[in-house]
N, C-alpha and C positions, 0 to 999 in steps of 0.2 A: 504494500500500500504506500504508495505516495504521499508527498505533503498535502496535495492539496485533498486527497480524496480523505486522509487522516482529518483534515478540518472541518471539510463536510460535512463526516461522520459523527465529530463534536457538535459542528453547529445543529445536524439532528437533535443529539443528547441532548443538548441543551434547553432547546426545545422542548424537548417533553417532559424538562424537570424544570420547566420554568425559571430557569437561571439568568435574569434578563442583563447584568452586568458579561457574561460570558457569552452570551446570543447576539449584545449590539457588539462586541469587539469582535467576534468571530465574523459577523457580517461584514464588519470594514474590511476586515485581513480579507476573506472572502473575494470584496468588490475591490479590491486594490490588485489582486490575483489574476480577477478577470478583466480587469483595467488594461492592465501589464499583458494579459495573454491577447487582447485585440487590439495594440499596439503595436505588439511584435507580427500580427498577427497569425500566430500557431501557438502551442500549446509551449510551457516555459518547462526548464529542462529543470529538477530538483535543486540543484545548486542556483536557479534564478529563481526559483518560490522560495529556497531561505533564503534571498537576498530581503525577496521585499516582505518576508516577516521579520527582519533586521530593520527595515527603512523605518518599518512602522513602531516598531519599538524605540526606537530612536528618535522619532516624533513624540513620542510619549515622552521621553528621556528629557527631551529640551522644551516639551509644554509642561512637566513638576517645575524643571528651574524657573520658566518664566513664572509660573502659580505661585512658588513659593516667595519668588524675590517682591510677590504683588502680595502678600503676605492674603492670599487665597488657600487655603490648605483644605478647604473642600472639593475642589478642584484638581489639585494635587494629589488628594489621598485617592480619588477617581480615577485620574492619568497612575498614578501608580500600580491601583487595581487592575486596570485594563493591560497594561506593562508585564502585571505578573500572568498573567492571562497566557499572553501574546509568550514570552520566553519559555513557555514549554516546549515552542516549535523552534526553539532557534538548537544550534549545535552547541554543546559543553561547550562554555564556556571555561577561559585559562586561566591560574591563577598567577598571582602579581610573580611569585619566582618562575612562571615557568615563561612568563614575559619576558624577565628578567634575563634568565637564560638565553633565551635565544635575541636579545639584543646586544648581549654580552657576547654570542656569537657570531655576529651580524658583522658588529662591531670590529672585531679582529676578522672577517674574513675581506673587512672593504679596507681595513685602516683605516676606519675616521678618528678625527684627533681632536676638534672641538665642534661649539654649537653651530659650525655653519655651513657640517658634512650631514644634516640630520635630514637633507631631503634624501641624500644616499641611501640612508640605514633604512628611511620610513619604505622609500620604491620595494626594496627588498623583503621588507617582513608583510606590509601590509598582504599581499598574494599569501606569502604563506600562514596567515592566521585567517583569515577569508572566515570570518564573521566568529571566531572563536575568541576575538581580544577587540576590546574598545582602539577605538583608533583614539584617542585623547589620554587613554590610561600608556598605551605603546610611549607615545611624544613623551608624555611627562617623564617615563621613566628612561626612556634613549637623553632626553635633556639631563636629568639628575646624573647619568652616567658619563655623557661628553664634557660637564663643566667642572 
């Protein structure tokens, strides 16, 4: 079973157990799915259905900061909901050492020597963590290690 046919099959469930915070996010991922698939138009290959259950999370990511900085936290705690929702469908997620690691590998495999080799290191890793590492958590920590 596929991503998308997996969400579907959610958005059914959901459905029938009346879960309406899980039913309205599953229908956005849903119409963003089939947004993306008659765009391209043909059917999107699994590695582009996790992409734009990444996009959408990531929407949510940067609509808590804007909620919270608007000291809105009912709103927040909504986008967080739907956030947590949505991250069942993305890939394991890495943790800060295993980041770590491999920009610490990056790093000796390009030579970079300060902060202004970091689009080098990012070209490199970003492909191979492809939705498994924040690309803002990667920078902070290639910066803390280049300066």
């Amino acid at each position: 079973m596929n991503l998308k046919e997996r969400i579907n099959q959610d958005l059914k469930t959901a459905m029938k157990e009346q879960d309406k915070l899980r039913l309205a996010t599953l229908r956005l991922a849903s119409s963003a799915i089939t947004y993306m698939e008659k765009e391209k138009m043909r059917d999107l290959t699994d590695e582009e259905l996790t992409g734009v259950v990444i996009r959408e999370v990531k929407k949510r990511r940067e609509a808590i900061e804007e909620y919270s900085k608007a000291s809105r936290t009912d709103l927040a705690d909504k986008e967080q909901a739907e956030a947590d929702v949505l991250s069942v469908y993305m890939p394991e997620q890495m943790t800060d050492a295993e980041v770590e690691a491999l920009v610490k590998e990056v790093i000796a495999a390009t030579g970079a020597s300060g902060p202004g080799d970091i689009g080098k290191i990012m070209g490199q890793i970003i492909p191979r963590t492809k939705g498994r590492a924040d690309g803002k958590k990667i920078n902070e920590i290639a910066r803390g290690l280049l300066s």
